[in-house]
N, C-alpha and C positions, 0 to 999 in steps of 0.2 A: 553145321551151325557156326556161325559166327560170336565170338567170346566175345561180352560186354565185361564191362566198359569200354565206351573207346575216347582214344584221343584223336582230335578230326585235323585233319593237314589240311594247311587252308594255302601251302605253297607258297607263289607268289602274285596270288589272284589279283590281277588292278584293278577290281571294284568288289561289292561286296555280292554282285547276282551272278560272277563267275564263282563264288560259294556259295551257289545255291542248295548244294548237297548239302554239305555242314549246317547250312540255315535250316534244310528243313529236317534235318534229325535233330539238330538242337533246340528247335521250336517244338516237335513232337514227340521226342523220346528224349528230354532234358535229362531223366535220370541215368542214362545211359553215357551220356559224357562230363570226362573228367576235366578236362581242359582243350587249348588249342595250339600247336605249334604255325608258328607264323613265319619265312622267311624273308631277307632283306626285302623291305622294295613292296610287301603286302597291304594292298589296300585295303581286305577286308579284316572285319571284326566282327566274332561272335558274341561277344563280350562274355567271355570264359578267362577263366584263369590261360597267362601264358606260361607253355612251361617246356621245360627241357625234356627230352626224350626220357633220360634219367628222371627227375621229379616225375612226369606223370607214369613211370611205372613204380615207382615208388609210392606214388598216389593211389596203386590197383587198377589202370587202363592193363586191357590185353591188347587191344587193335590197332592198330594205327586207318584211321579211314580219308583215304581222300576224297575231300570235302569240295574239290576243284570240279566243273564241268565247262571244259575251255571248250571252241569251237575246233570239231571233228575226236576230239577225245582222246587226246593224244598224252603220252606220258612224257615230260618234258623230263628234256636229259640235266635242266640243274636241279629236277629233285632229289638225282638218283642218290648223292651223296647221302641225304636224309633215307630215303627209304631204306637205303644198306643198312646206313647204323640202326634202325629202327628194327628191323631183323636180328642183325647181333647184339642188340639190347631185350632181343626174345620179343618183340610183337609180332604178332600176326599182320598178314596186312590185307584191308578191303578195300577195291575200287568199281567203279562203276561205267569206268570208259571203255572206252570203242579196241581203244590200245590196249591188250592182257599185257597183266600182271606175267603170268606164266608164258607168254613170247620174250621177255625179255631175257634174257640171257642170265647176264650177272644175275639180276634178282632170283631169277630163280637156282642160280648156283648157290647162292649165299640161301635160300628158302631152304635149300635140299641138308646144304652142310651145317645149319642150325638148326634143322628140325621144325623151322616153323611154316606156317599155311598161308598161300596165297589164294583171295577170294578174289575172283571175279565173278559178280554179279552181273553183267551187262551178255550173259550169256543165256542164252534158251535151253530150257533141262526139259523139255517136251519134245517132241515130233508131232506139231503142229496137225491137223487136217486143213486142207482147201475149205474157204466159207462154204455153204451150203445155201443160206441167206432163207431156213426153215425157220418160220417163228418157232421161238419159246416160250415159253412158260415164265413168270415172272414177271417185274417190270426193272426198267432200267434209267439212269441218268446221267449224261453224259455235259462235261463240262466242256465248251467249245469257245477258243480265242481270238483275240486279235491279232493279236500276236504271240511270240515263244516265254516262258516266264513272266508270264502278268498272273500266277495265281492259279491254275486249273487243278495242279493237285491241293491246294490250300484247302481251294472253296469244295473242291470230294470230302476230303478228311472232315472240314465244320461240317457238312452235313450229314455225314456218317453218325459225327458223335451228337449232333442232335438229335437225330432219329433216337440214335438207341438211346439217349436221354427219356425220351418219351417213350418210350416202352417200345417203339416202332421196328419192325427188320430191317436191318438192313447189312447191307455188307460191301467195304470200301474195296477197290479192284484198282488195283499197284499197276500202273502198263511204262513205268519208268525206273531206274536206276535210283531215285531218290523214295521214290515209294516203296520201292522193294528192301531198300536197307530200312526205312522205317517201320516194315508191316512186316519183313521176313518173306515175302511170297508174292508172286504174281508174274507179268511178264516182259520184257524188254525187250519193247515191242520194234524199236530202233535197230535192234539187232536178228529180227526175225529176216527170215528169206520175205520178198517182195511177195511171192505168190502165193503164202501163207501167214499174213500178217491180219488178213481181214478174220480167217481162220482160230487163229491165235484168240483173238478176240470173244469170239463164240465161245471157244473153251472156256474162257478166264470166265464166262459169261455164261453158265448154265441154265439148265430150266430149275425153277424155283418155285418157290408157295406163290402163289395168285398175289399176295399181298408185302412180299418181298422185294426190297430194290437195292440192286447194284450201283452204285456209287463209284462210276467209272472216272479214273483218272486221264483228263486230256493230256493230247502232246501239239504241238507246232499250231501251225493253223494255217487254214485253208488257201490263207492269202500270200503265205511266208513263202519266196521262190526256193528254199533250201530243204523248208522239212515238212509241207504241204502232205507227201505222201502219208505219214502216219496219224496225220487226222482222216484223211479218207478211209482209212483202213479200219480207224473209230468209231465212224459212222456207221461203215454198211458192216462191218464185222456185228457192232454195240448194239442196232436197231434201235435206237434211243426212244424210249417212251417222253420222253421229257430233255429239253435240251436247257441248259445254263449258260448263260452268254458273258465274258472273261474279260474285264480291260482293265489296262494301267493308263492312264488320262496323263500321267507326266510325261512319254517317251514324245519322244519329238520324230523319229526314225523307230523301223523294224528293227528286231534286233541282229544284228549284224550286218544290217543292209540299210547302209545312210540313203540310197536311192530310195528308198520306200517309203511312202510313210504309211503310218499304222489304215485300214476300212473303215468306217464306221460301224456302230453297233447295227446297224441297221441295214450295210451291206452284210452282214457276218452273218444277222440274222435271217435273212432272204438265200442265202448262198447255204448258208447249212440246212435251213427248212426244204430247198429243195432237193439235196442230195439225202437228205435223211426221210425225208417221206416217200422216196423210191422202196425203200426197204422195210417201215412203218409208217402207212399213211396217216397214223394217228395221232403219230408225235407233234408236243408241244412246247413250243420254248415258254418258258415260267416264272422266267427270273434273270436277274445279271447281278455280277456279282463282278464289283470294284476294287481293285486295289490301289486306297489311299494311303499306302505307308509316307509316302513323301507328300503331302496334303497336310495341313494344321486342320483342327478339328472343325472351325469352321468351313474352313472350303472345302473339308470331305464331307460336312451335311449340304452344302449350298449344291454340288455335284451329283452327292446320289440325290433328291430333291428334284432336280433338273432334269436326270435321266429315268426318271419315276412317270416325272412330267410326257417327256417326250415320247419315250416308249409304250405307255399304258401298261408296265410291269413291277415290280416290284423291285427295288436295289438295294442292295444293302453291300458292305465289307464283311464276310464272313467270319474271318480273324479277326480285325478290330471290333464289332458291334455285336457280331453273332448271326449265326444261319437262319434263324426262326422267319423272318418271311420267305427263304427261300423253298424253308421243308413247308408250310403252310402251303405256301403252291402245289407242292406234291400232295399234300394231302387232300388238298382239293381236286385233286385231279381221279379221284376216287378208287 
């Protein structure tokens, strides 16, 4: 288990969606964090208290979490000075990237001679099965994008917590490093072998009560030439009864690919309806779900409005406005 409170390393992130980790544990497990350490040169802000290694332990933080997910997940050599002291100041420490905590050397010399724990979460604690691609039992809904970080774990978790607002089952299913420190459990799905990733998914995804829905969290997306695979692996692993379609409307480029620019919702739409009705030909996309954090409140009603319009679906921001027409579609969906 990993010890709450934490205090979340935000590094030297140059924007505030390379701290995307820290955004979304401090967005859905606020009580959980004490402050944030920031170093030179950091563009992002959680808007937490800043504090010293000393103050937030002082404060009761046990963890130090880093809160960074840079491109390929790499431990950068100028945090190590922080991470060290962070250990000989007695945190623990949890990460979520590609790079272990426990390969690095020092840290783990200085983990071992102070007694404290190195988490990595970006590791698979199962042995996987091969898909089998056997219906199950249950139903399921899968959040699918346009691109990377425009919101698919956001719009899971709002709908999770609206369900079970309303009395409804359901159960939200972590397939990333940010979900998994939020929820404690599920799978990292980036870090599974390729030929058990669709596999993975099934697990995370059992057979359920008839009237039960998993609340699958997307990754990359179909179009993105770096991380395409682990939505493929979503789809036919996930068998979506219902697909939720994901955009950020301000990117101007993919992300990390200025050569691309973002599909339309309505390539996304056709491209995941056909690869997901291989596996459920019943599935139905029900909804799209917008993320207008950089939108004034005008032009995020003038947009979803527009995309209401154009699509014949429902839109809504499920963090800013709320999920209710997105679960309304599910429930219509009988």
């Amino acid at each position: 288990m990993i010890e709450t409170p934490y205090l979340l390393f935000l590094g030297d992130a140059p924007d505030g969606l390379a701290a995307k980790v820290a955004q979304g544990i401090k967005d859905w497990r606020p009580d959980n964090c004490v402050g944030q350490f920031r170093m030179e040169g950091c563009k992002a802000d959680m808007k937490l208290p800043d504090m010293t290694l000393a103050e937030a332990k002082a404060a009761g933080a046990k963890t130090l979490v880093i809160g960074v997910a840079n491109r390929g997940g790499v431990i950068s050599q100028a945090w190590k000075k922080v991470l060290i002291e962070a250990l000989e100041e007695g945190f623990d420490i949890a990460s979520g990237l590609h790079n272990l905590l426990r390969n690095e050397p020092d840290l783990k010399a200085v983990a071992e001679a102070t007694g404290r724990t190195l988490h990595d979460v970006r590791i698979p604690s199962v042995q996987y099965p091969i898909a089998n691609g056997e219906k199950r039992t249950g139903k399921r809904c899968l959040a699918v994008g346009t691109d990377c970080s425009v919101g698919k774990m956001y719009t899971a978790l709002c709908m999770d917590r609206e369900m079970k607002e309303r009395g409804l089952k359901s159960s939200f299913r972590a397939t990333g490093q940010t979900g998994i420190l939020v929820t404690g459990d599920g799978v990292p799905l980036d870090a599974v072998i390729a030929d058990f990733m669709a596999g993975s998914i099934e697990y995370l995804t059992p057979d359920n009560d008839d009237d039960h829905w998993d609340m699958i969290e997307g990754q990359g997306s179909l179009f993105h030439a770096s991380y395409s695979g682990v939505t493929m692996a979503l789809i036919h692993g996930g068998q979506p009864d219902a697909l939720v379609l994901c955009h950020e409307p301000t990117r101007e480029h993919m992300r990390g690919l200025p050569g691309y620019k973002l599909p339309s919702l309505e390539q996304v739409r056709d491209m995941a309806m056909t690869l997901a009705s291989w596996v459920n030909p019943d599935v139905k996309v029900v909804g799209i779900s917008v993320n207008t954090q950089h939108m004034s409140e005008e032009d995020a009603r003038a947009y979803l409005a527009k995309v209401e319009a154009e699509m014949g679906l429902p839109a809504t921001d499920p963090y800013r406005y709320g999920a209710g027409p997105l679960v309304d579609a599910l429930v219509a969906l009988g």
